[in-house]
N, C-alpha and C positions, 0 to 999 in steps of 0.2 A: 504493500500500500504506500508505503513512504517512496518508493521509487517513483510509483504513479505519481504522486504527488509533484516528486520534483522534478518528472521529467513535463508534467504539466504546468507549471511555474516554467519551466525555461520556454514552455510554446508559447504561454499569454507573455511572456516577455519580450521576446522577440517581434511578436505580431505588434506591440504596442511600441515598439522602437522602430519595426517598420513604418507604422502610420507618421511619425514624424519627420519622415526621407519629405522632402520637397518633392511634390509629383514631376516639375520639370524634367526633374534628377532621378528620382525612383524608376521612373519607369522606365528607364535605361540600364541602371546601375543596382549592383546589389550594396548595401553597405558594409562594411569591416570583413570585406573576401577581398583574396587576389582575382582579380581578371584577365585571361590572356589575353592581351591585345596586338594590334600588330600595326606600324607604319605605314601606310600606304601608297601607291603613285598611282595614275591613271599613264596605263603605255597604251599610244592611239598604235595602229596597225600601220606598216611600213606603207600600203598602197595612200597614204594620206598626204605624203611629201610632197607631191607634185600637184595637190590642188592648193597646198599650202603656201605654196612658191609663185603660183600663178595671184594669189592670193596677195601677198607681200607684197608682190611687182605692181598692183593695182595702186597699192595702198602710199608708194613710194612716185608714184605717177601722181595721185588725184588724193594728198595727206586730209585736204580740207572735208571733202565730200567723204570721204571715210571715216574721220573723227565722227562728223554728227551722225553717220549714219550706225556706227559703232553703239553713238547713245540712244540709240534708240533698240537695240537688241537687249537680251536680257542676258545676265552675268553667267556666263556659264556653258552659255549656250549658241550654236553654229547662227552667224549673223543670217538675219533673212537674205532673202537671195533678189540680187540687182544684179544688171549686167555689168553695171560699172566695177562687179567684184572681180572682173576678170574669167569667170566662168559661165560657160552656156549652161543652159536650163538641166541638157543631161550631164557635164560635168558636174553641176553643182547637183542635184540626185544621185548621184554615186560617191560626191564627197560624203553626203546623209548616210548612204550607206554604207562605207567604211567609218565612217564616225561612231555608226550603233555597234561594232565588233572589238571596238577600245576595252582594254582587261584593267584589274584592279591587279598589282604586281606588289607583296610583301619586301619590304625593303629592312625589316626590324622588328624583331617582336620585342613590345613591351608589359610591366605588369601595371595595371591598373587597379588603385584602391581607391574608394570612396567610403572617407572620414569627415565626423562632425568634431569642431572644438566646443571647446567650454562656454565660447562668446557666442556657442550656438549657428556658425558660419558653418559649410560645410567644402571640403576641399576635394577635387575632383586629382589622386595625383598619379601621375604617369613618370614613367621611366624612361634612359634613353634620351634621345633625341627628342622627344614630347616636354622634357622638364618643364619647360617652361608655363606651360598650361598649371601645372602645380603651384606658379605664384599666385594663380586668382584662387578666391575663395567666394562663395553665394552664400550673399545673406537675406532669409525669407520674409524678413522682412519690408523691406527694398523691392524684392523679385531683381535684384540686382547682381552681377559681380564687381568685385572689387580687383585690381591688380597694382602694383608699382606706380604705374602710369596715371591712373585715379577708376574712377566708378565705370563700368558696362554698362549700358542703361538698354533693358529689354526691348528688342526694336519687333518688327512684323515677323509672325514662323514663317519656318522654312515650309516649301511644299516645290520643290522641284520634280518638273517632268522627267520621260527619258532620256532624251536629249540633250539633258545637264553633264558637266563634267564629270558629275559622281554619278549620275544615274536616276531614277526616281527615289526620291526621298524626302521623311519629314523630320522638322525637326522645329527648338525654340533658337532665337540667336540674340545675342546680347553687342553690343557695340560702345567702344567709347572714340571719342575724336577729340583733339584739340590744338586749334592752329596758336602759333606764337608768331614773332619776327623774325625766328630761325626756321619755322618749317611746319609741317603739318605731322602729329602722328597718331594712325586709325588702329586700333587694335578691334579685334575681333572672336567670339569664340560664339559656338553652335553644338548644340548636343542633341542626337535624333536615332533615327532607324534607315534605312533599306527599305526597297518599296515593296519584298518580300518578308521584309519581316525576321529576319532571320539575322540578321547583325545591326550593331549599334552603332553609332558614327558620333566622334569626338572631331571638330573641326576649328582649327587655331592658323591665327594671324596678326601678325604686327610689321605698318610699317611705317617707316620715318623717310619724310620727303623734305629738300631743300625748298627754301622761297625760290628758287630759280627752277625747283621743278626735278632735280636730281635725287632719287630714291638711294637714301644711304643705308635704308634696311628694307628688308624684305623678307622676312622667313615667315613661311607658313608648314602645317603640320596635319595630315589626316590621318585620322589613328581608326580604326577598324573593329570591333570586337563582337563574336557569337553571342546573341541575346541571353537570357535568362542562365538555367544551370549549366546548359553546354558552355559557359564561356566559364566558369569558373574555376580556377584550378584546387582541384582536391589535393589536402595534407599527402603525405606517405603514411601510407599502412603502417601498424604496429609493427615489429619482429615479431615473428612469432617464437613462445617461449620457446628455452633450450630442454629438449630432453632432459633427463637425467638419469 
């Protein structure tokens, strides 16, 4: 009975430490487990170089007409299609279509823990190459993060088609920006899912740009990880006792 008992204490315990995960966060992340996570790149398919090029050469012809028409496409995703891109109609259809056979290519596996402190913030922290992500922390009150730089301020979710550089996906994103006399710098972080469902997506960015327009930083970070308990790395087994 007493086992009963406290193996029932540790479930209402947990259940009631779960309900406190920020849903943003929970429903991606387990708390106080490792995560196996992984680095990610998007590698486009070799057959894409040559609309890519045709593409460039348009762009170095006619800068002006391709800036605006740049802002007008969405982040991510293959600019609508003009003749002035350099490509006819079936060119640029078959760029679409090596575009959708683009792979997610593991570059580094990291571990992944999601900790609360004392002040009640909670830290999203990654290893590796990701570090950085580990200096923001979210505070629920806010619905905000905080990093070095100062506050994220919760901007519009994420809801990318297929056609995005990652692919279909949703997710919340936070953002902070702030121009000075030396320059501009946007920092960035996104936490979501796969449009399968089936992995989580950590997505990080900061950059630092001169008043004259020269980017003196630039690192961005996409970390990868299997949803719910497939993603979680189990302790090692006991020994098992020694004969005697």
């Amino acid at each position: 009975m007493k086992r009963i008992s406290c193996i029932l204490f540790a479930a209402l315990t947990a259940s009631a430490f779960a309900a406190d995960v920020p849903k943003v966060i929970g429903d991606y992340l387990t708390p106080n487990v490792v995560i196996k996570g992984e680095i990610v790149v998007v590698v486009p398919p070799p057959e894409l170089d040559k609309y890519i090029a045709k593409v460039e050469e348009a762009a170095r012809k006619n800068p002006e007409w391709f800036r605006e028409h740049a802002k007008a496409g969405k982040p991510g995703v293959p600019l609508p299609f003009d003749e002035r891109l350099g490509l006819t109609k079936e060119e640029y259809d078959e760029y679409l279509k090596f575009w959708g056979k683009r792979e997610f290519k593991g570059i580094e596996a990291v571990p992944i823990r999601l900790t609360s402190g004392s002040d009640g913030r909670w830290k999203i922290n990654i290893g590796g190459a990701a570090q950085a992500v580990s200096t923001l922390s979210y505070d629920p009150k806010t619905d905000n993060f905080r990093s070095p730089n100062g506050e994220l301020k919760r901007i519009e979710d994420v809801s990318a088609d297929a056609n995005s550089t990652l692919g279909a996906w949703t997710g919340h994103e936070w953002k902070f920006e702030e121009k000075t006399g030396l320059g501009t710098t946007k920092e960035n972080i996104a936490v979501g899912k796969t449009g399968d469902k089936k992995f989580g997506l950590v997505v990080y960015r900061l950059q630092e740009i001169s008043e004259q327009g020269t980017r003196l930083i630039d690192r961005g970070v996409v970390v990868r990880f299997p949803l719910g308990a497939a993603g979680i790395v189990k302790p090692p087994a006991a020994p098992a006792p020694k004969k005697k």
